[in-house]
FIDONU-921685 format. One record per atom (N, C-alpha, C): residue number from 1; chain; atom name; x negated, z, y. Coordinates in nm, 2 decimals, padded with zeros to 4 digits. Layout:
REM FIDONU-921685
PT NUM A CA X Z Y
...
//
This chain:
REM FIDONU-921685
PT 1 A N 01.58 02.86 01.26
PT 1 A CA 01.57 02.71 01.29
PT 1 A C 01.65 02.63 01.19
PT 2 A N 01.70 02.48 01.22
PT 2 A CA 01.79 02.44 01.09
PT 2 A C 01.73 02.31 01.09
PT 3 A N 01.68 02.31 00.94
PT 3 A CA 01.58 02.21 00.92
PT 3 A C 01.64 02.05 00.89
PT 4 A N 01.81 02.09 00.87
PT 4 A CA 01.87 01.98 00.89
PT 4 A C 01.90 01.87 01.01
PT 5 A N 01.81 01.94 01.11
PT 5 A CA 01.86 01.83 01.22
PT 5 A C 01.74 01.76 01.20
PT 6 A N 01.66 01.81 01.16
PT 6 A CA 01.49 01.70 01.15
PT 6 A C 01.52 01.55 01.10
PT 7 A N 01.61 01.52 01.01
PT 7 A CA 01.65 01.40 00.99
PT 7 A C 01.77 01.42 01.01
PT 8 A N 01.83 01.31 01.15
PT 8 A CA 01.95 01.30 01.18
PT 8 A C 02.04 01.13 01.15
PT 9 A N 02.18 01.15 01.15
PT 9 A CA 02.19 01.05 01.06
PT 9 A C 02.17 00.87 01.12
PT 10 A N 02.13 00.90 01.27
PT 10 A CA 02.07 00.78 01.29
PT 10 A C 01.95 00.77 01.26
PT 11 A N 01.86 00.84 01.23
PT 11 A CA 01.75 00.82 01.25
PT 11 A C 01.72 00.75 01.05
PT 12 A N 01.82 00.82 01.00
PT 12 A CA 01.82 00.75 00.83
PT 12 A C 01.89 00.61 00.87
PT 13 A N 01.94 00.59 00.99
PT 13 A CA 02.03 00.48 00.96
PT 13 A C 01.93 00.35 01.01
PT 14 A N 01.85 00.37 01.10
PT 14 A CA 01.73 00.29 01.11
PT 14 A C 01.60 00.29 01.08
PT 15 A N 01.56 00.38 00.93
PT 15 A CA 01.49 00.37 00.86
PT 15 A C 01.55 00.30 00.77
PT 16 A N 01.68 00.25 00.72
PT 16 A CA 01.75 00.18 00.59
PT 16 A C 01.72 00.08 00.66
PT 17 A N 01.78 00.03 00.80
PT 17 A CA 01.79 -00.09 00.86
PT 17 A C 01.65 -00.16 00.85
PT 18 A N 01.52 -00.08 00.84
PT 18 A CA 01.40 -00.16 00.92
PT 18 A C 01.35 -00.16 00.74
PT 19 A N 01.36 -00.10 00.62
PT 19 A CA 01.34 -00.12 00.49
PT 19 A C 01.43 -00.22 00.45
PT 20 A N 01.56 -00.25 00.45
PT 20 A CA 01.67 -00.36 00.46
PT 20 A C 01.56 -00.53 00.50
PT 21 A N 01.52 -00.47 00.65
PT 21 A CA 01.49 -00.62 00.67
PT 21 A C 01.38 -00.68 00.65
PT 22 A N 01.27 -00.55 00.64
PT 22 A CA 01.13 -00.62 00.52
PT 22 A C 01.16 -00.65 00.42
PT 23 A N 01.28 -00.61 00.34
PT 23 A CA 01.31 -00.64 00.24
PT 23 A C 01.32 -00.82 00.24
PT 24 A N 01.41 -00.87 00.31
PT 24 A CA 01.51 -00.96 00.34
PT 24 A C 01.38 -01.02 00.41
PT 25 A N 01.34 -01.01 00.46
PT 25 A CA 01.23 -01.09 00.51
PT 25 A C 01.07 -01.10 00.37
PT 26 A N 01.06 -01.03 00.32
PT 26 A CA 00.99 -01.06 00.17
PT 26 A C 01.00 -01.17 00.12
PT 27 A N 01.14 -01.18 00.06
PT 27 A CA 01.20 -01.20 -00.03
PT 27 A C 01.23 -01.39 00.03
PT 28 A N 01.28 -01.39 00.17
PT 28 A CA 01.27 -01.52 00.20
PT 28 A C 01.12 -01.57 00.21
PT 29 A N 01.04 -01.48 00.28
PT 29 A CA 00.91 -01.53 00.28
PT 29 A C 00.86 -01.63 00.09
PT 30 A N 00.90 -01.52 00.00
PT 30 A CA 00.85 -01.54 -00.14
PT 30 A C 00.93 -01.71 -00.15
PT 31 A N 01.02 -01.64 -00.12
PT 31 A CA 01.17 -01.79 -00.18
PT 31 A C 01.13 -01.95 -00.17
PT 32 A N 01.00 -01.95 -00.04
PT 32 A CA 01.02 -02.03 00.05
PT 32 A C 00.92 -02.07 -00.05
PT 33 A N 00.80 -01.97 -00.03
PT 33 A CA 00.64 -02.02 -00.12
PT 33 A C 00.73 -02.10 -00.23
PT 34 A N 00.83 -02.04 -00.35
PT 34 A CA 00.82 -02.07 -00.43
PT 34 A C 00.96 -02.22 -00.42
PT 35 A N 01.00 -02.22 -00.33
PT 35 A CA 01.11 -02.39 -00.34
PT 35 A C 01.00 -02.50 -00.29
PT 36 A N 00.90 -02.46 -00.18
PT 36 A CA 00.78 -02.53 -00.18
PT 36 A C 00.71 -02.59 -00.29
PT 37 A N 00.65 -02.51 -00.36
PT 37 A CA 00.60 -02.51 -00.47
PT 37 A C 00.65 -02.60 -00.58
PT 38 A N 00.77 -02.56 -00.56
PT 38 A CA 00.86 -02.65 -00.70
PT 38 A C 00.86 -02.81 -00.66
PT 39 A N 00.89 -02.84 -00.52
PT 39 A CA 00.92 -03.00 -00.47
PT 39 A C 00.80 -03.06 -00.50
PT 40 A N 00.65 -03.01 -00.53
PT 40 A CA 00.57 -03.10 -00.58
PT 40 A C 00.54 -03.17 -00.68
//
């Protein structure tokens, strides 16, 4: 059996994608709390 097809290169290419946009979606979530925060 070839244990290299168990991860194939799409399937790494939309686990980057969906870690990418939690990311990006964190990071604006945080951005927001914190430009909020500051205008008071």
């Amino acid at each position: 059996m070839n244990k290299k097809g168990k991860y194939s290169p799409e399937f790494k290419e939309q686990a980057v994608k969906r870690t990418l946009s939690g990311v990006i979606t964190s990071y604006s979530i945080h951005y927001t709390k914190l430009y909020e925060s500051n205008r008071m």
